[in-house]
C-alpha positions in Angstrom: -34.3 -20.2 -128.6 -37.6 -21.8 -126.6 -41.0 -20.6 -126.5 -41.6 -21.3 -122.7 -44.3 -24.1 -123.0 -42.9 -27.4 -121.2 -42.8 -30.1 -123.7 -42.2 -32.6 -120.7 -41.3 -33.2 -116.8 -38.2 -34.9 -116.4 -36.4 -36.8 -113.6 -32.8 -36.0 -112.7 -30.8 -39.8 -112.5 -27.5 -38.8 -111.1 -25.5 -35.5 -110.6 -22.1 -35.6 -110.5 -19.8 -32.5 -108.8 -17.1 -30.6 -109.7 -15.7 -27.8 -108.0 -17.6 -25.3 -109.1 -19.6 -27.0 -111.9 -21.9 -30.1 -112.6 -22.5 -32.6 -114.7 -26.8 -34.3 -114.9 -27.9 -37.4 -116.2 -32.1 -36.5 -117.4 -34.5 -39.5 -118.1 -37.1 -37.9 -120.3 -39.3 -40.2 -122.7 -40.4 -37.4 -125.5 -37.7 -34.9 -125.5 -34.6 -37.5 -125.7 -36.3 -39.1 -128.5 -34.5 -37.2 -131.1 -31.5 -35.0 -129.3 -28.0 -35.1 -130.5 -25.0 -34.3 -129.5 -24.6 -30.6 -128.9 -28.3 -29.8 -129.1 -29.9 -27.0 -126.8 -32.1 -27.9 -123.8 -34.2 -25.6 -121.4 -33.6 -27.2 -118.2 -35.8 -25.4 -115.5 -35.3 -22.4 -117.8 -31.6 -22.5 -118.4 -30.7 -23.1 -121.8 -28.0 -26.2 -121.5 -25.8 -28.1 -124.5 -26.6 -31.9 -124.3 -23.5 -33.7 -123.8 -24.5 -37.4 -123.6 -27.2 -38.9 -125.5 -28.5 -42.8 -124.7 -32.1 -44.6 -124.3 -34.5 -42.6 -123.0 -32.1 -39.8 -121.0 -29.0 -37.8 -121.8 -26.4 -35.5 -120.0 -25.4 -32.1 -119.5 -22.9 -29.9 -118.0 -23.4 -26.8 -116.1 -20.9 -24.3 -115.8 -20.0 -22.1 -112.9 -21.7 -18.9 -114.3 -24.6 -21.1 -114.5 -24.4 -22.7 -111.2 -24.6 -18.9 -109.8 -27.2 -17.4 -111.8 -29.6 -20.1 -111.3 -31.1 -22.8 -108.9 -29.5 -25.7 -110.7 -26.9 -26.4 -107.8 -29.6 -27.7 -105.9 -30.8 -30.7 -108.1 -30.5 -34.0 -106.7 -31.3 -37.4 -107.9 -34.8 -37.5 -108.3 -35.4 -33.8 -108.9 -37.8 -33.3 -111.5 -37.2 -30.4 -113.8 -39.0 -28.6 -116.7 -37.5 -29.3 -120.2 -38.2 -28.2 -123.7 -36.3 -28.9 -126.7 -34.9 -25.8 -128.9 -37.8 -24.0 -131.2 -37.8 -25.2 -134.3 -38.8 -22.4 -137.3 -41.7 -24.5 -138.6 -43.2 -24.6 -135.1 -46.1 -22.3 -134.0 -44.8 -19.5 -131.4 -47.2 -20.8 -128.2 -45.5 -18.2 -125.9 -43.0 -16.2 -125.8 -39.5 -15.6 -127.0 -37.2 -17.8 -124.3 -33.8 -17.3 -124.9 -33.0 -19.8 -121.8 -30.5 -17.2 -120.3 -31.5 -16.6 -116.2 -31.1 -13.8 -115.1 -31.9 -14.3 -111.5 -33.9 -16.3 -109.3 -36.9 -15.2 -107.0 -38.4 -16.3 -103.8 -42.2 -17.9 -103.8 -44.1 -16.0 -101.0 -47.4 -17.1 -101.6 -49.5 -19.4 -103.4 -53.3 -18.7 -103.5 -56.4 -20.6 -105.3 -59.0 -18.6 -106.9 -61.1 -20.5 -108.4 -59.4 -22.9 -111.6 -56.7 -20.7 -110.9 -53.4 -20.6 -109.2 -52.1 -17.0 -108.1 -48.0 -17.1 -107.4 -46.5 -13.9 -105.7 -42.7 -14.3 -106.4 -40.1 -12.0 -104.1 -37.6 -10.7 -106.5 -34.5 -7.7 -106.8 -34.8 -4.6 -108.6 -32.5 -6.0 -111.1 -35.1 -8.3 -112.4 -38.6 -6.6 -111.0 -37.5 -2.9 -113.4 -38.0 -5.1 -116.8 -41.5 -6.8 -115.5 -44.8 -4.7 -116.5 -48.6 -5.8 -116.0 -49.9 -8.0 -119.0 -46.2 -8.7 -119.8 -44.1 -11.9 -120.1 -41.7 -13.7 -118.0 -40.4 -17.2 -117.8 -40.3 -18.7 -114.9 -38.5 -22.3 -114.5 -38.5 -22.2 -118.7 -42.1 -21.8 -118.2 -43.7 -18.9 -120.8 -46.3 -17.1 -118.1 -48.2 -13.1 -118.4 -47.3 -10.9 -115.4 -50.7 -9.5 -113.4 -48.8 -7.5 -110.9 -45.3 -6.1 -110.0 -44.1 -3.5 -107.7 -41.0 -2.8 -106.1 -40.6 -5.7 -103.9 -42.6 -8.5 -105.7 -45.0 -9.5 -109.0 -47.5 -12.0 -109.2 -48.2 -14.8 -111.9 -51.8 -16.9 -112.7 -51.7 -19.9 -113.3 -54.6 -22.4 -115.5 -55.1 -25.9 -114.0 -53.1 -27.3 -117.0 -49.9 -25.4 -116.6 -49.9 -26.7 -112.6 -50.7 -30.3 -113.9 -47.8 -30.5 -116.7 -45.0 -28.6 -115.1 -42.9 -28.6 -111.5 -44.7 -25.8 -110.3 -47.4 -28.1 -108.6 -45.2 -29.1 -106.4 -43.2 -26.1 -105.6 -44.1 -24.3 -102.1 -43.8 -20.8 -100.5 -40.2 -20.1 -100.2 -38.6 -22.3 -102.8 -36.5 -20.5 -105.6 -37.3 -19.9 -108.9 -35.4 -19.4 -112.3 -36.7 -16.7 -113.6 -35.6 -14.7 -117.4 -37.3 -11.3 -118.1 -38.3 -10.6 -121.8 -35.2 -9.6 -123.8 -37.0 -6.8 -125.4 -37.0 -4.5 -122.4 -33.4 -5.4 -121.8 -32.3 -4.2 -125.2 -34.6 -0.9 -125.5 -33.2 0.0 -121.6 -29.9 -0.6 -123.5 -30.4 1.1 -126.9 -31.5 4.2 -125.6 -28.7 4.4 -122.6 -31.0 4.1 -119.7 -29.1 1.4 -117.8 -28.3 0.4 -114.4 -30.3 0.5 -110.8 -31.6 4.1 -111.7 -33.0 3.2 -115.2 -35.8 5.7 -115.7 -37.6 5.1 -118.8 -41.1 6.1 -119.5 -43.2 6.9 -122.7 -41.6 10.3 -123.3 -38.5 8.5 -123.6 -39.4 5.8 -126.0 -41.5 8.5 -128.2 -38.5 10.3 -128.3 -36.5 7.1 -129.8 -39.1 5.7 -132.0 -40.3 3.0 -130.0 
């Protein structure tokens, strides 16, 4: 489990292929400090098992479910990527609850300054866009972030100066991908009360009625 704020941005040494899979060599200064073997790493919001450890980098595997569900399979040496080492229980809960698990990826359409902020429109499916609301969260690229808008085509993100200084996103452009994991919450009341699928309808009445 994460909590969506980046610890550190680091740079992706080698990538080696398989058929369907890959395996990463990371350099990253504060987060390899004090990994071990089988630690959990959000890598650009995927949740991945450290399989390597050495001086200042380590190495993980990603598997074909993985490689599909995310924007991973596009990492080359010298990628740099968002990571954050798993929440400890001592730690104080910055942003959200991250469980690293994508479940999709969305399309930047436009980038816009207003002000000290950034504003991000992000092009999405109705698979991910029914579980976003105004004022609620999302994680995008393992970064904790409040949604301002969201329709049925696309939702929109703001962004403080510090967020676009320590993370990828100052760098990313209109029509790159993005990882992006909806709050699990919404996921497991649309399941709990049977309201699943494409035609999900769920409004107030419905969660009254449930006790939510």
């Amino acid at each position: 489990m994460f909590t969506g704020i980046i610890e550190e941005v680091g740079t992706v040494r080698s990538v080696t292929k398989g058929a369907r899979s890959v395996s990463m060599l990371i350099s990253a200064d504060v987060v390899a400090s004090d990994l071990k073997l089988g630690d959990s790493v959000n890598t650009n919001g995927a949740c991945l098992t450290v399989t390597g450890v050495s001086l200042n980098s380590f190495t993980v595997d990603v598997m074909p479910e993985t490689m599909r569900k995310t924007s991973l399979g596009s990492l080359k040496p010298g990628s740099l990527v968002n990571l954050e080492r798993a929440l400890q229980l001592s730690s104080r809960l910055g942003g959200h609850m991250v469980s690293g698990h994508i479940d999709g990826t969305g399309l930047i359409r436009q980038l816009k300054k207003e002000d000290n902020a950034v504003w991000i429109t992000v092009q999405a499916g109705p698979e991910i866009l029914r579980y976003l609301i105004p004022r609620g969260s999302v994680s995008l690229e393992g970064i904790s972030l409040t949604v301002v808008r969201a329709d049925e085509a696309s939702f929109e993100v703001s962004l403080i100066p510090h967020t676009m200084a320590v993370t990828t996103l100052r760098d990313k452009k209109p029509g790159d991908s993005l990882n992006i994991e909806c709050d699990m919450v919404a996921k497991y009341i649309e399941k709990f009360t049977g309201k699943t699928g494409a035609g999900s309808t769920i409004d107030q009445g419905l969660l009254d009625k449930y006790g939510f």
